[in-house]
C-alpha positions as CSV (number, residue, x, y, z in Angstrom):
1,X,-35.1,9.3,11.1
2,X,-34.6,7.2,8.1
3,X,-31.8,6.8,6.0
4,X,-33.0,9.0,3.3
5,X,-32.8,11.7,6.4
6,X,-29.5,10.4,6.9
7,X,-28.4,11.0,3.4
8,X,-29.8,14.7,3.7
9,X,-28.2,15.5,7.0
10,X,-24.9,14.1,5.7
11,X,-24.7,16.0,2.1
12,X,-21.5,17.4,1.1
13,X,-21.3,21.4,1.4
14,X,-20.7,23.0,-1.8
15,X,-17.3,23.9,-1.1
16,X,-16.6,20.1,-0.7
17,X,-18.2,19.6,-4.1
18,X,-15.7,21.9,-5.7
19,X,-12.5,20.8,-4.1
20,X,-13.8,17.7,-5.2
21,X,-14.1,19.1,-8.7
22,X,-10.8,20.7,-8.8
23,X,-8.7,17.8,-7.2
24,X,-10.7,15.3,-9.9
25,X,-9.7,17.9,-12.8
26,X,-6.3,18.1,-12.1
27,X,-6.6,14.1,-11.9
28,X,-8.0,14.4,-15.3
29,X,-5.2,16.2,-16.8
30,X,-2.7,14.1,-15.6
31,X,-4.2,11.1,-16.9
32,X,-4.4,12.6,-20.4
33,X,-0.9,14.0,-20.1
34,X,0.0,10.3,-19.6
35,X,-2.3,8.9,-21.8
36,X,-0.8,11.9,-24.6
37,X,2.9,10.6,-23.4
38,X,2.0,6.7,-24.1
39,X,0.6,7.4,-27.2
40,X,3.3,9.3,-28.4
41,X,5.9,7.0,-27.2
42,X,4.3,4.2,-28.7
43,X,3.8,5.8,-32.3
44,X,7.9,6.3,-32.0
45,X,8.9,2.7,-30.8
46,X,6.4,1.4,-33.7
47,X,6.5,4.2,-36.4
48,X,2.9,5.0,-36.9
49,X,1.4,8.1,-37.6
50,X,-0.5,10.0,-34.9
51,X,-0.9,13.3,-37.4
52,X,-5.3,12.4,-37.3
53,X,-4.7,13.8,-33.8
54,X,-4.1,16.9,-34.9
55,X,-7.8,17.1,-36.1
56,X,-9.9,19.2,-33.1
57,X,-13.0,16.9,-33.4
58,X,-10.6,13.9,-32.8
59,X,-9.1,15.2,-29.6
60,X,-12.1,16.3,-28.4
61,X,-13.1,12.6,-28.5
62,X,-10.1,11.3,-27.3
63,X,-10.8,14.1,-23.8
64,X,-14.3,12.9,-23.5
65,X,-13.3,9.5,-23.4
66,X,-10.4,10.2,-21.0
67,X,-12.8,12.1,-19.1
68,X,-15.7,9.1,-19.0
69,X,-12.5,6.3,-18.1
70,X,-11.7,8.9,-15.3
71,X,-14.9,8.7,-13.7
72,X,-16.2,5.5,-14.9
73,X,-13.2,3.4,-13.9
74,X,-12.5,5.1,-10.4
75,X,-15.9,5.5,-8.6
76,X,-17.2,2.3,-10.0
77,X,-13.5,0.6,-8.3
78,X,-13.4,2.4,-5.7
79,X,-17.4,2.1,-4.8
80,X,-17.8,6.0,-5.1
81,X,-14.7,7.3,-4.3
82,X,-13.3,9.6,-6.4
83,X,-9.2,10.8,-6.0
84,X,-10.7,14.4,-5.0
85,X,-13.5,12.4,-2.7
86,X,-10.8,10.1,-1.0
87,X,-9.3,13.6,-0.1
88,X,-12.1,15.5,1.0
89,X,-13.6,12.4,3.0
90,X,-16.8,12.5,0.6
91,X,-18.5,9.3,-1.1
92,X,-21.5,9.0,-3.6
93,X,-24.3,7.2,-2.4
94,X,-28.1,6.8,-3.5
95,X,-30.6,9.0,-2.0
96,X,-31.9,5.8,0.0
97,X,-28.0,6.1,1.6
98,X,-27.4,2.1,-0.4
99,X,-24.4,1.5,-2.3
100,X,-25.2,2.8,-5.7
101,X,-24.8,0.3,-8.5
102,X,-22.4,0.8,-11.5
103,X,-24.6,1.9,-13.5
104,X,-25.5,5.0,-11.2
105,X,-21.9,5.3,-11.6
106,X,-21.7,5.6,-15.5
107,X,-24.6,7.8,-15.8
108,X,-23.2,10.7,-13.1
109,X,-20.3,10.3,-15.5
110,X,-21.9,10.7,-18.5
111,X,-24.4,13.6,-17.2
112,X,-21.2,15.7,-16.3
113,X,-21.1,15.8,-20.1
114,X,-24.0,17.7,-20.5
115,X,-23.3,21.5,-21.6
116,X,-23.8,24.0,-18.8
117,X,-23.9,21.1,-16.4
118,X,-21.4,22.9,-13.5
119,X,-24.0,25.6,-13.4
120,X,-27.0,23.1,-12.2
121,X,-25.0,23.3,-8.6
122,X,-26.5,26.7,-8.1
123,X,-29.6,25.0,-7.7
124,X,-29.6,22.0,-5.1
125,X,-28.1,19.3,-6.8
126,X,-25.8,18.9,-10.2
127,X,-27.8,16.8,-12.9
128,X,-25.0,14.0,-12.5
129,X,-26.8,13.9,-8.8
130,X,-30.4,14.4,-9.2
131,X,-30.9,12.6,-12.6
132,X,-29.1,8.5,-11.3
133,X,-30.7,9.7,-8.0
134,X,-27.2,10.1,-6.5
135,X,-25.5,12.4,-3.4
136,X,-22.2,13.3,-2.2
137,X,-21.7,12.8,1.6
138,X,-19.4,13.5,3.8
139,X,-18.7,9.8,4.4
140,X,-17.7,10.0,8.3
141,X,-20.8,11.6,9.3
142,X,-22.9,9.2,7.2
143,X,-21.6,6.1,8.5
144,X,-21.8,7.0,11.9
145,X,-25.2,8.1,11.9
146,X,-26.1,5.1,9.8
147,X,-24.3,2.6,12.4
148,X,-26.7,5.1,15.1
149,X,-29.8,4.4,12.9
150,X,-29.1,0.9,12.3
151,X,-28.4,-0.1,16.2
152,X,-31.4,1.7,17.1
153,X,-33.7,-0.7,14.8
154,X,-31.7,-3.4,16.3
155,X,-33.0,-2.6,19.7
156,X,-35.4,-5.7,21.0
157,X,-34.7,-8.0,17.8
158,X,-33.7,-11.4,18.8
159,X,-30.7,-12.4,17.6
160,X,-30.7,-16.3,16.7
């Protein structure tokens, strides 16, 4: 077995996925709710005028780049660990089971942006998976069956 066989054993089911989605969305909301509050305290203690907000196009924006911080910021610091992935025990991971590199990070973020993209699940992977070459595991599983792979490679190396 190889550790691409180890990512595939260890996937997260699809109910996983969506407590993951849920937990990360209410994560979302909060964050712009707080983001929203900030803004609007400051434009009170400095007397500017936060009316462009009112514009759709503009808040849109301002969501998208809530959502991309989100996601960006918090796998990438947390090494794939979403808030809804700390919860459900899953991680990201290539589909070589390596630490992904921040930039797998910020284009799984920026693929959840593509229109329809929650529906690609009903297939075997989301885009924001299968297009940075990404998966979800369940990370208990995969680290004990990659400790299990690893020690038996180890077997009759000579250790200096």
């Amino acid at each position: 077995m190889n550790t691409t066989d180890i990512v595939q054993k260890s996937k997260a089911s699809k109910g996983l996925r969506f407590a993951n989605y849920l937990i990360d969305f209410i994560a979302v909301i909060i964050v712009s709710f707080i983001v929203g509050a900030l803004i609007g305290i400051l434009s009170v203690l400095f007397n500017f005028d936060i009316s462009f907000l009112d514009n759709e196009l503009i808040s849109r924006l301002f969501g998208i780049i809530i959502f991309l911080f989100y996601y960006v910021c918090v796998e990438t610091l947390t090494k794939g660990r979403s808030i809804g992935k700390y919860i459900t025990g899953t991680k990201v991971v290539t589909v070589d089971g390596e630490q992904p590199a921040n930039s797998v990070f910020i284009k799984r973020s920026f693929c959840r942006l593509i229109p329809f993209e929650a529906f690609s699940f009903l297939g075997e992977n989301g885009w924001h998976d299968s297009i940075p070459k990404s998966a979800v595991v369940v990370k208990k599983d995969f680290e004990q069956d990659l400790y299990l792979h690893q020690s038996v490679n180890a077997i009759g190396t000579s250790v200096d």
